[in-house]
N, C-alpha and C positions, 0 to 999 in steps of 0.2 A: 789626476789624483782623485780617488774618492773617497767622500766626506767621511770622517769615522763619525758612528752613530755609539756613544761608550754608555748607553742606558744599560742597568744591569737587566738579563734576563736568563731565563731557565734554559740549561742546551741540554738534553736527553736525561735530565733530572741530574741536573749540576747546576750550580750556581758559581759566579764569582764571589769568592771571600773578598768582602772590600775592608775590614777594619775587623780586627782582634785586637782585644787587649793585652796589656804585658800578663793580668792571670787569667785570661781566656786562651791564652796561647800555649801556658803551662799545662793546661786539662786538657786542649782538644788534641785528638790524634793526630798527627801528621795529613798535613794537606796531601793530595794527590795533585799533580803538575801536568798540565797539558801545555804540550808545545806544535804553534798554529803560522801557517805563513798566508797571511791571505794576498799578499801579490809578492814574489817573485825577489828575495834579498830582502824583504822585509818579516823576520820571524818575530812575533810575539809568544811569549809565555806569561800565561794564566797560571795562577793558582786557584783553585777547586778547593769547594768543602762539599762532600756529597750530602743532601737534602736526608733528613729523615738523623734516628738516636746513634749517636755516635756508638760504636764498641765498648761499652761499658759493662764491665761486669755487675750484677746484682749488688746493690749497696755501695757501688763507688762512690765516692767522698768526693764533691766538686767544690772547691773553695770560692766564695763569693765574695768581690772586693768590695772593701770596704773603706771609705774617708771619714776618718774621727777628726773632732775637732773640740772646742772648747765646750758645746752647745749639745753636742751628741756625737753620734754614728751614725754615717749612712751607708746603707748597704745595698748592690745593684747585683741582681741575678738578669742573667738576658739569656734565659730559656735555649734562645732557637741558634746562639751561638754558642753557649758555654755546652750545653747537650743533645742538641741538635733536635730538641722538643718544640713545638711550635703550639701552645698553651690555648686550649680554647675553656678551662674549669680553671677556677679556684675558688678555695674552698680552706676554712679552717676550724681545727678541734678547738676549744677554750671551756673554760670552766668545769671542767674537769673531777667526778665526784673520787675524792680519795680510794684506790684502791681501784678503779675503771680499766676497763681494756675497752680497747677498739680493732678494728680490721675485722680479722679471724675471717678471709678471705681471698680469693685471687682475682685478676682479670685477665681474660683473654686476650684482648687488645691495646690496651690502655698503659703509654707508659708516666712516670709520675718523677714527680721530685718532690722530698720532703724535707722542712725547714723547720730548725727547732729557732723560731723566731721572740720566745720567751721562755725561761726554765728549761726543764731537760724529760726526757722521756727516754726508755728501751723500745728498741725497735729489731725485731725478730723475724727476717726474713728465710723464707724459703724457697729454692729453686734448682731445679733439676736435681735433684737429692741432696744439694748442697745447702748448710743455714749459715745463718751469720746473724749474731746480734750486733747490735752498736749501739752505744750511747748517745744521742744527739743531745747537744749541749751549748750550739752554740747556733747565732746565727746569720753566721757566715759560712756554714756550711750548709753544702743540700745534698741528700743520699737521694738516688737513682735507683728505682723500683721499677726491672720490665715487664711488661707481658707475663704471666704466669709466674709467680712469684707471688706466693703467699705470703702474709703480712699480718703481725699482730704487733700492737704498741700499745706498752702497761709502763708501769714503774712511773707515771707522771708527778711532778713536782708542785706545789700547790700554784705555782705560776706559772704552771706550761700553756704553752699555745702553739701546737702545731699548723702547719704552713702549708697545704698541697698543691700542687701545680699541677695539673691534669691535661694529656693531649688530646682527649674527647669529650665533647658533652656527655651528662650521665646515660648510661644506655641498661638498664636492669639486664638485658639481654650478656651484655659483659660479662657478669661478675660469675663464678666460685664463687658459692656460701656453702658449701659440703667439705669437709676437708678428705673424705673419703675417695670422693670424684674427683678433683685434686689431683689426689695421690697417683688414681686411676691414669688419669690424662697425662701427668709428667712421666709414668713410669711408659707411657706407651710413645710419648714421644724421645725415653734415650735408647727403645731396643732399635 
């Protein structure tokens, strides 16, 4: 018989899922299932989360749990399983002068999650000719910003404090700051 070795590791950029939680299970897509015999009457099946942003559409809502109690609330986002982000920036808006905007930009590469972790703010996304606002208002929720996906956030509350989670170091190279190029770039990527 030989020894099973049950270290987690990477098999052709899969991973084994070893623990979701009851609301990480709610948000993530359906696992993909591989079934493996490595000797002969003996079948195991693995469950698989592929590496890298889950299918989420621009601004999904991913609900982050939260334990209240007497004392406060605690709140746990875990990036690389709830959205399959693997967080190498963070980074937050605060103090906020009445009447401010921010973003008024995209990235090429870069996907994000943002977190209204105090007050509330509008958030005006754009992508593939598609927009969506949303109110962020809470924080236990994180909205999903991918790749190309233009982004502006105004309407801040005098105690907002936005939250970003970023899967790259800043790289100026990244960013959209033209909304004309932009425009240029997504319309050349839906012909």
């Amino acid at each position: 018989m030989k020894e099973i070795d049950d270290r987690p590791r990477k098999v052709s950029g899969w991973s084994p899922l070893w623990r979701v939680s009851r609301n990480n299970a709610r948000n993530a897509p359906p696992p993909d299932v591989l079934h493996l015999e490595l000797e002969p009457g003996f079948p195991i099946v693995l469950v698989l989360l592929q590496f890298g942003v889950h299918d989420f559409s621009f601004g999904h809502s991913i609900s982050l749990e939260s334990f209240p109690d007497q004392s406060g609330d605690l709140t746990v986002c875990e990036p690389l399983t709830s959205a399959g982000i693997e967080v190498k920036r963070v980074y937050f808006l605060h103090n906020l002068a009445e009447g401010s905007r921010r973003g008024g930009h995209a990235h090429r590469a870069l996907h994000q999650l943002l977190i209204a972790v105090s007050g509330s703010f509008d958030l005006r996304l754009t992508h593939e000719g598609n927009e969506k606002v949303i109110h962020a208002k809470s924080a236990s929720q994180a909205f999903y910003v991918p790749p190309m996906t233009w982004r502006e956030l105004y309407n801040f509350s005098p105690d907002a404090i936005c939250l970003v989670l970023a899967s790259e170091f800043f790289s100026e190279d990244d960013y959209i700051r033209e909304r004309e190029l932009f425009d240029q770039i997504s319309a050349s990527k839906l012909r």
